[in-house]
Every structure is written in structure tokens, then in C-alpha cells.
C-alpha positions as CSV (number, residue, x, y, z in Angstrom):
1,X,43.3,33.0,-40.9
2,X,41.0,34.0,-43.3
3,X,42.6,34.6,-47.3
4,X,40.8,35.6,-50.6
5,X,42.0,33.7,-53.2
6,X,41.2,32.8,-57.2
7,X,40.8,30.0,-58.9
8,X,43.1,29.8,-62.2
9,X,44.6,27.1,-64.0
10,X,43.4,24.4,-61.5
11,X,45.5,26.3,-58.8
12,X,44.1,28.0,-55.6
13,X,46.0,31.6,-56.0
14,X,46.0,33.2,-52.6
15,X,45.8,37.4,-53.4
16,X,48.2,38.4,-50.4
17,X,51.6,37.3,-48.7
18,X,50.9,34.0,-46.3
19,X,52.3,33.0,-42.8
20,X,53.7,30.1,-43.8
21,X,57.0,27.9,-45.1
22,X,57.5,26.0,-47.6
23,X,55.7,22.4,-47.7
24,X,53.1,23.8,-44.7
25,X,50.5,21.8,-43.9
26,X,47.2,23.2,-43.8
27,X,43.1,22.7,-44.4
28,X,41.6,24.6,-46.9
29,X,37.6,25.6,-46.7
30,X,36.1,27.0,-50.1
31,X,33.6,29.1,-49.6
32,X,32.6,30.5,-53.4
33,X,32.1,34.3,-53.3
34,X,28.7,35.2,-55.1
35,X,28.5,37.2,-58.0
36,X,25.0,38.7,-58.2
37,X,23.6,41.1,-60.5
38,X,23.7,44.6,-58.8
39,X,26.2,43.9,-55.5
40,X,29.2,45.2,-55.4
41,X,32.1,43.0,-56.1
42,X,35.5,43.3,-54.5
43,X,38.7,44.3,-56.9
44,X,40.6,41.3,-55.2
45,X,44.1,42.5,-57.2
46,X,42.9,46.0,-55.9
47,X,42.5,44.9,-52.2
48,X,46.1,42.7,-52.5
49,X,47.9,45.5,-53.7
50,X,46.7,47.7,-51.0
51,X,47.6,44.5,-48.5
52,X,51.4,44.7,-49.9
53,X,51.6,48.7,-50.0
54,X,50.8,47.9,-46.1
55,X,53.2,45.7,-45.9
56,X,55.7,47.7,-47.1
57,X,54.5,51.0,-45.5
58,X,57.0,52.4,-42.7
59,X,55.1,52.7,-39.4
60,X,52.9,55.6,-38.4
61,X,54.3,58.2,-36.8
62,X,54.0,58.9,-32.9
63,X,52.3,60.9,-31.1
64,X,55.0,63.3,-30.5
65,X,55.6,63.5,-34.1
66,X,52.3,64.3,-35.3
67,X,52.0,67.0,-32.5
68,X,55.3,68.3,-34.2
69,X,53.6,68.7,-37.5
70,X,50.4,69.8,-36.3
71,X,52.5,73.1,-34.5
72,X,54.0,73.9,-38.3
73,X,50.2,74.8,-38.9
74,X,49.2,78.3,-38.4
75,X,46.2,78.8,-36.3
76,X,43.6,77.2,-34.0
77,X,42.3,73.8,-35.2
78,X,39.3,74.7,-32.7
79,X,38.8,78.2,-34.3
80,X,38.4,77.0,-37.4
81,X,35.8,74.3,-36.3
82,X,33.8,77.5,-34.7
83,X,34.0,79.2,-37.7
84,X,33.1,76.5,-40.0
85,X,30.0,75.6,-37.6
86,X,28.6,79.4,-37.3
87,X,28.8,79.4,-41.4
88,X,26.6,76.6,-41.6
């Protein structure tokens, strides 16, 4: 398992939820992420809120379901790709 973390106060803060129980065991490799002029950092409280939106996210819907909604919509999906492509 693979977790992005950040350094504060001394304390390794991991930036999502973690498989484990209180007093765990486990090994720990640092790896320190780079911070060079001109590359594109990643918002790690960004990317752990996303993570726990997931978390809490009900399931995605089945394929009957999505074929439900996709009838509510009126006309053909493959007309309108011919369309768009003899516009272009």
C-alpha cells in the first residue's frame, strides 16, 4: 500500500483513511516528493478530499439503470454523432 503523507509537527500525517487498527504494526519507506521549479505539484488535501468524497460516494449505477436514463433522452445518440461529424 502506497499513502501520501506530510510531515508536520515531527508527525508523519497520512492524507487519506488507512486499513489498519489501532497499535498496527507496520514499516514505513520515505520517499521525499520533489518540489522543482516549474512541475506540477500535487494539492495533497485536494487529492484526500476527493479520496473521502469516494469513500462516501454511493455505488455507481447498473447497467440497467443507466440504460433507463439514457431512454428519458430524446433522440438518437448515433444521429447526433453523424450530425456533429458532417459539421466538422
Amino acid at each position: 500500500m502506497m499513502v501520501d503523507a506530510v510531515y508536520e509537527n515531527g508527525v508523519l500525517r497520512p492524507l487519506q483513511p488507512l486499513d489498519l487498527t489501532e497499535h498496527d504494526h507496520v514499516t514505513v519507506s520515505v520517499t521525499k516528493v520533489s518540489h522543482d521549479a516549474g512541475v506540477p505539484q500535487v494539492d495533497f488535501e485536494f487529492m484526500a478530499s476527493l479520496r473521502k468524497g469516494l469513500l462516501s460516494a454511493d455505488p455507481p449505477p447498473g447497467i440497467e439503470e443507466v440504460r433507463r436514463r439514457l431512454a428519458k433522452i430524446p433522440g438518437s445518440v448515433a444521429a447526433d454523432f453523424i450530425t456533429e461529424r458532417e459539421d466538422s
